[in-house]
C-alpha positions in Angstrom: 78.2 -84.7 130.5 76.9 -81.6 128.7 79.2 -78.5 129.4 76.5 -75.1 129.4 78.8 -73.0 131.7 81.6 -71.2 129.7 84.6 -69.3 131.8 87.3 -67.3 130.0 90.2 -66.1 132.2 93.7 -64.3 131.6 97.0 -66.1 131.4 100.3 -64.7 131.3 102.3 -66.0 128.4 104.9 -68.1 130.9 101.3 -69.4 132.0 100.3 -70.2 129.1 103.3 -71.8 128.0 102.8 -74.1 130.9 99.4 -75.0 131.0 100.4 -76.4 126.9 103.2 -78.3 127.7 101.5 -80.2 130.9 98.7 -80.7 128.8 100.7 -82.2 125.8 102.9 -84.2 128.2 99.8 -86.1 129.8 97.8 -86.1 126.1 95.0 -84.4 127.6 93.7 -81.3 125.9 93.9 -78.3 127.9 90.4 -78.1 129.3 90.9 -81.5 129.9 93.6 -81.0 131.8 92.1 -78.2 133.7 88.6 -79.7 134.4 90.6 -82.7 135.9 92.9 -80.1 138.0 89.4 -78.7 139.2 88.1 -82.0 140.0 90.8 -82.6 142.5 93.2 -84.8 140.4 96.9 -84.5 139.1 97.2 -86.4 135.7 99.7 -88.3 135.3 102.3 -88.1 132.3 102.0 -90.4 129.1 104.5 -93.1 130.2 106.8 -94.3 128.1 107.1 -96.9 125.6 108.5 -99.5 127.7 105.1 -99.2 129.6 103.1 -100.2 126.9 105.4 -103.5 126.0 104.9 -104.4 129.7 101.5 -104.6 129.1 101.2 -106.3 126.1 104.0 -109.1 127.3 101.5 -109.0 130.7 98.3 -109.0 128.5 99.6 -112.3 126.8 100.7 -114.6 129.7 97.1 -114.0 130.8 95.6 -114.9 127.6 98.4 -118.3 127.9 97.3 -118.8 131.1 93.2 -118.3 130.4 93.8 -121.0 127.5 95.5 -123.6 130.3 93.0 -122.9 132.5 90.6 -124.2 129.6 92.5 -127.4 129.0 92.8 -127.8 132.6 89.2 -128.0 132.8 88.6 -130.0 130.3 91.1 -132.7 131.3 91.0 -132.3 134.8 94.9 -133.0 134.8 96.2 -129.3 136.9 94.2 -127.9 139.7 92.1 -125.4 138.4 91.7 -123.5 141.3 95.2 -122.8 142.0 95.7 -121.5 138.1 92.0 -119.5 138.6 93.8 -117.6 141.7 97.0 -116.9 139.6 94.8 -115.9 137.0 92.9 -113.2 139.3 96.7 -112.1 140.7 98.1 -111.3 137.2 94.5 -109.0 137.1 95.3 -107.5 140.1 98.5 -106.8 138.8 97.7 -105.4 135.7 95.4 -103.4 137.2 97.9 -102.2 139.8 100.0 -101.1 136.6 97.5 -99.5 135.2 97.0 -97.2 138.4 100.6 -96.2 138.5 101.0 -95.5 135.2 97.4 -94.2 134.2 95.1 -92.7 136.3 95.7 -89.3 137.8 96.4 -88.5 141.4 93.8 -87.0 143.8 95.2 -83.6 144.6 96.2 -83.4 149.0 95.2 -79.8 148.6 91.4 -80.6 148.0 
């Protein structure tokens, strides 16, 4: 999206101050953070480390369970459904994760 419109407005210092440090602490730039404020949506915070070893412990038992799934289907030895649908629950999951951790918050005020 091309940005043509250009607004400049007053802050007080304490303002300032604030609108820096929410920005840093979700690692959004500061018109990021405001256009996103605009749009309706509270970001979220960066989480924390342990977040991101989650994920990468998560991203690996689906990559264990994709390769089963292959031998599975090869051999014909496991059902292949029943390790298809835990396959698509461990997305769903992930995903879920992702949304609580990730993606901002639609502002109630809007």
């Amino acid at each position: 999206m091309k940005r043509t419109v250009k607004k400049q407005f007053w802050l007080s210092r304490e303002e300032a101050e604030a609108l820096q440090k929410n920005a840093e602490r979700t690692c959004l730039t500061e018109a990021a953070f405001v256009r996103l404020l605009i749009k309706g949506f509270m970001p979220k915070e960066r989480p924390d480390e342990q977040f991101y070893k989650e994920m990468k412990q998560l991203a690996a038992i689906g990559n264990n369970i994709n390769q089963i799934a292959a031998k599975v289907n090869s051999t014909g030895e496991i059902d292949g459904e029943r390790l298809k649908t835990e396959v698509e629950a461990l997305k769903a999951f992930r995903l879920a994760l992702m949304k609580k951790y990730l993606e901002p918050d639609e502002a109630e005020w809007l």
